[in-house]
C-alpha positions, 0 to 999 in steps of 0.5 A: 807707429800706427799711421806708419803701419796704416800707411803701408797697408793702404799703399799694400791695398792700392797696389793689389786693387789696381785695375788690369789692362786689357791687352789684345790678344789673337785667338781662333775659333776653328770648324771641321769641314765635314760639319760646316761645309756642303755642296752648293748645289746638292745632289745625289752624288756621294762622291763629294761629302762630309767625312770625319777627317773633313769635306772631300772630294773623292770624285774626278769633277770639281763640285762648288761647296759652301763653308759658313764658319760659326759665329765669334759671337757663339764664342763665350771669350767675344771678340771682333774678327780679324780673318777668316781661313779655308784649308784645302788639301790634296788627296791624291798627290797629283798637283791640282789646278788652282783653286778658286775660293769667294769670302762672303762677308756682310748680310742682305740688310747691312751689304754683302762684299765678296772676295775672291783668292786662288790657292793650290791645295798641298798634301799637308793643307794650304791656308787660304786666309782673307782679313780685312784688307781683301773687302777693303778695309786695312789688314788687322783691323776687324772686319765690318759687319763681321758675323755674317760670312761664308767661303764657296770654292770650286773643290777640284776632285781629290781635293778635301776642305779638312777645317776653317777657322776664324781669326778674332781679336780679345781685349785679355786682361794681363 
């Protein structure tokens, strides 16, 4: 009777002891535009700026404006990145040109690889996602040399860039 009830607390024990499996799981690490983006070139014109609601544009000329989006490595959950996103959003509700926006990925030690979207900003904000694919690796996989990137876009006038975010990859335990 002992070895039977020794036997199954050992089997109750193994059962609660297994280890957990890690499961990819996607996550987002988000910037507002306002605190990661300025102009590419600065100036004294105050018609194009941060603002609490994101980078805007309120002049008529378009300005070049860098984003960098923080580090995933900043993130205490880790991960490895998948894509990293700019929105663009129309302030004025008259259709816009397209907008022209260049990924920056890598660094000057490890090589730099660019890549170049066109997108129309919308009222509600258009994402414009780049992922692996678009530097010439395979859409999903994560990006090489991953924590080093940037997004400069020609911001027409009436046009904001309200948030970025990067899209990363967890090993989450289930």
């Amino acid at each position: 009777m002992r070895t039977q009830v020794l036997a199954a607390a050992a089997i109750a024990i193994a059962a609660v002891v297994q280890p957990t499996q890690a499961v990819p799981q996607i996550r987002y690490q988000t910037a507002q535009g306002g605190i990661v983006c300025q102009l590419n070139i600065p100036t004294t014109d105050t018609k194009a700026r941060p603002k609490a609601s994101g980078f805007r544009n309120e002049g008529t000329t378009n300005v070049f404006t860098i984003c960098g989006i923080p580090s995933v490595n900043d993130n205490p959950a880790g991960g490895t990145v998948v894509g990293i996103a700019i929105t663009l959003q129309d302030l004025s509700g008259v259709m816009h040109s397209t907008i022209s926006c260049t990924a920056t990925n890598g660094s000057p030690s490890f090589g730099i690889a660019y890549a170049t979207k066109q997108g129309y900003p919308d009222s509600s904000g258009t994402v414009m996602l780049f992922d692996a694919s678009d530097f010439g690796g395979v859409e999903g996989e994560s990006f090489q040399n991953s924590d080093f990137w940037s997004i400069t876009c020609n911001l027409p006038g009436q046009a904001a860039i309200p948030y970025l975010y990067a899209e990363y990859s967890v090993d989450a335990a289930v």
